[in-house]
N, C-alpha and C positions, 0 to 999 in steps of 0.2 A: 305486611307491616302491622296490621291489625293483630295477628297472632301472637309475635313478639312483643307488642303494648299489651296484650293481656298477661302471655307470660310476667313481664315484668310487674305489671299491678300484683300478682297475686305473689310473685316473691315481696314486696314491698308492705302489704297487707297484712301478711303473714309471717311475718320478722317480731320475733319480742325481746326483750330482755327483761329483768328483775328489779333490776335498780333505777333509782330515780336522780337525774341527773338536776343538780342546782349550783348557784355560784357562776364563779368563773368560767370560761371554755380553757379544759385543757387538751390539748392534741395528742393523737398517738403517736408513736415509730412509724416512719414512711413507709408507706402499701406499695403495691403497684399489681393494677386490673384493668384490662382487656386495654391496654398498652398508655396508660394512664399513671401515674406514679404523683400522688396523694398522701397528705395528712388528715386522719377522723377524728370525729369528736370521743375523747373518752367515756364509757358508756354506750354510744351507738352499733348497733350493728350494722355489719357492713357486707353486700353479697357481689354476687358478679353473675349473669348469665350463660358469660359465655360467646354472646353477641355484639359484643360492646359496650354493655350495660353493665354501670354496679349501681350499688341502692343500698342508702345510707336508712335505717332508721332512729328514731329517738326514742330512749328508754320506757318513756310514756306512750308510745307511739302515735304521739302528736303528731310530731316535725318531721317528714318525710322530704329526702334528698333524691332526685336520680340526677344519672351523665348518661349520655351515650354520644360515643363516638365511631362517627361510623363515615365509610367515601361521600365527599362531598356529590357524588354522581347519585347517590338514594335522593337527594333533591332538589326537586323539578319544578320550575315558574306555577304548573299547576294546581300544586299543592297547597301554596300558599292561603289562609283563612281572609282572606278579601272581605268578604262578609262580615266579620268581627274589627274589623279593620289592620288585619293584620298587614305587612309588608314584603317581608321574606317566605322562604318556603319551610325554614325551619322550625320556624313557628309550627307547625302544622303538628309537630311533635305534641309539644304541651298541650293545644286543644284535642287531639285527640285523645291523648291521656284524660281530659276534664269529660270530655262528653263519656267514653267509655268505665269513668269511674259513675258514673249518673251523676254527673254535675254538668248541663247543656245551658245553662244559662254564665254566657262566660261575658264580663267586662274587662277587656283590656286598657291597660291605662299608658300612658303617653311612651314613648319608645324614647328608651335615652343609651348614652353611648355607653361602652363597658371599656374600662382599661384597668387593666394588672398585670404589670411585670412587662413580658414580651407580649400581652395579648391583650386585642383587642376586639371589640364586636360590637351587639348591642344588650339592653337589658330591657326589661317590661315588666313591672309589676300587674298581676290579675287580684279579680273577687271572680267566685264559682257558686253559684246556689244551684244545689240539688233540687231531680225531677221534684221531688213530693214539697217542694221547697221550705223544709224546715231544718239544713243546715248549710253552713258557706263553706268553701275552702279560699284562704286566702294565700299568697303567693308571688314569686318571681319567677322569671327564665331568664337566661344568660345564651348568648350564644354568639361563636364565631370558628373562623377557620384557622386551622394548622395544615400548613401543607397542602396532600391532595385530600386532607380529612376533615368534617363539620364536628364541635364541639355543640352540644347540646344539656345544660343543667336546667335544674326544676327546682325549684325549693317551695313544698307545704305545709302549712298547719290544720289541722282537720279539727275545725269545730266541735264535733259530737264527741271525740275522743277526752277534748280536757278545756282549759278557759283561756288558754295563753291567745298573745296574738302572735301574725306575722310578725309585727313590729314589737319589741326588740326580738325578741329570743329566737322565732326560725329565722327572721334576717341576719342574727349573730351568726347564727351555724351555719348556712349557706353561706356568710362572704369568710367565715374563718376557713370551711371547706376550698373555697375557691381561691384563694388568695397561695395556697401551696399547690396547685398545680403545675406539674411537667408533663412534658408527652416525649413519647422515647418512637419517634418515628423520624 
């Protein structure tokens, strides 16, 4: 698991684009990756692993989206981040994602319910401060089930990168991303 979270950091990382995205959110033509079928944000770029994973970035490369969708059987009661107070196991996604990006100082904030469309789950806003602690990453996860399969998103804004916050602009992208979701299983 650890391999694939790094893979994906470093496609996410490493994603740019030229233009700088302001104004309104406009969507693209509907995508469809690693059995996901999606609307992006105009400007962002968008990749896929391979594994169930694609990875939305933002033109500035602030605002960083992942999904991954993967059998509900990759997660185990054990996994679960207890310590942070998490509850689920899927969780276990997005903190490791935080600690492996050097962000181990992770506060989780209240778990609330998610509904859109036919789906439902839960969601959790975090704050992330870096080992050296001189910057935050701020953020959401979403998460629930289709089927025999875990739905897993991330949505961040990376401090060092530029001045936005979560709030409005990566929370726009992330629920306009989320909000066109199908799964073709």
């Amino acid at each position: 698991m650890k391999t694939k979270i790094a893979f994906a950091l470093a496609i996410l990382l490493l994603m740019s684009s030229c233009s700088d995205a302001s104004g309104p959110i406009k969507l693209t033509e509907r995508q469809e990756m690693s059995g996901i079928s999606f609307q992006s944000i105009e400007g962002y770029t968008v990749a896929e692993d391979g594994e169930g994973g694609v990875y939305f970035t933002g033109p500035d490369q602030e605002i960083g989206i992942l999904f991954f969708y993967k059998p509900s059987s990759e997660y185990t009661e054990d996994m679960t981040p207890v310590s942070l107070g998490g509850q689920y196991p899927q969780e276990s996604f997005p903190v490791q994602t935080l600690v492996m990006l050097a962000y181990p100082d992770i506060e989780l904030k209240a778990l609330k319910v998610y509904k859109e469309g036919d789906y439902s789950g839960y969601r959790r806003q975090f704050t992330a401060v870096s080992e050296k602690g001189d910057d935050e990453i701020h953020g959401e996860y979403v998460f629930f089930t289709v089927g025999d399969f875990d739905f897993v998103a991330m949505g961040t804004v990376v401090h060092t990168v530029g001045l936005k916050d979560w709030d409005p602009q990566g929370q726009q992208a992330f629920d306009a991303i989320l909000s066109t979701l199908q799964f073709n299983n």
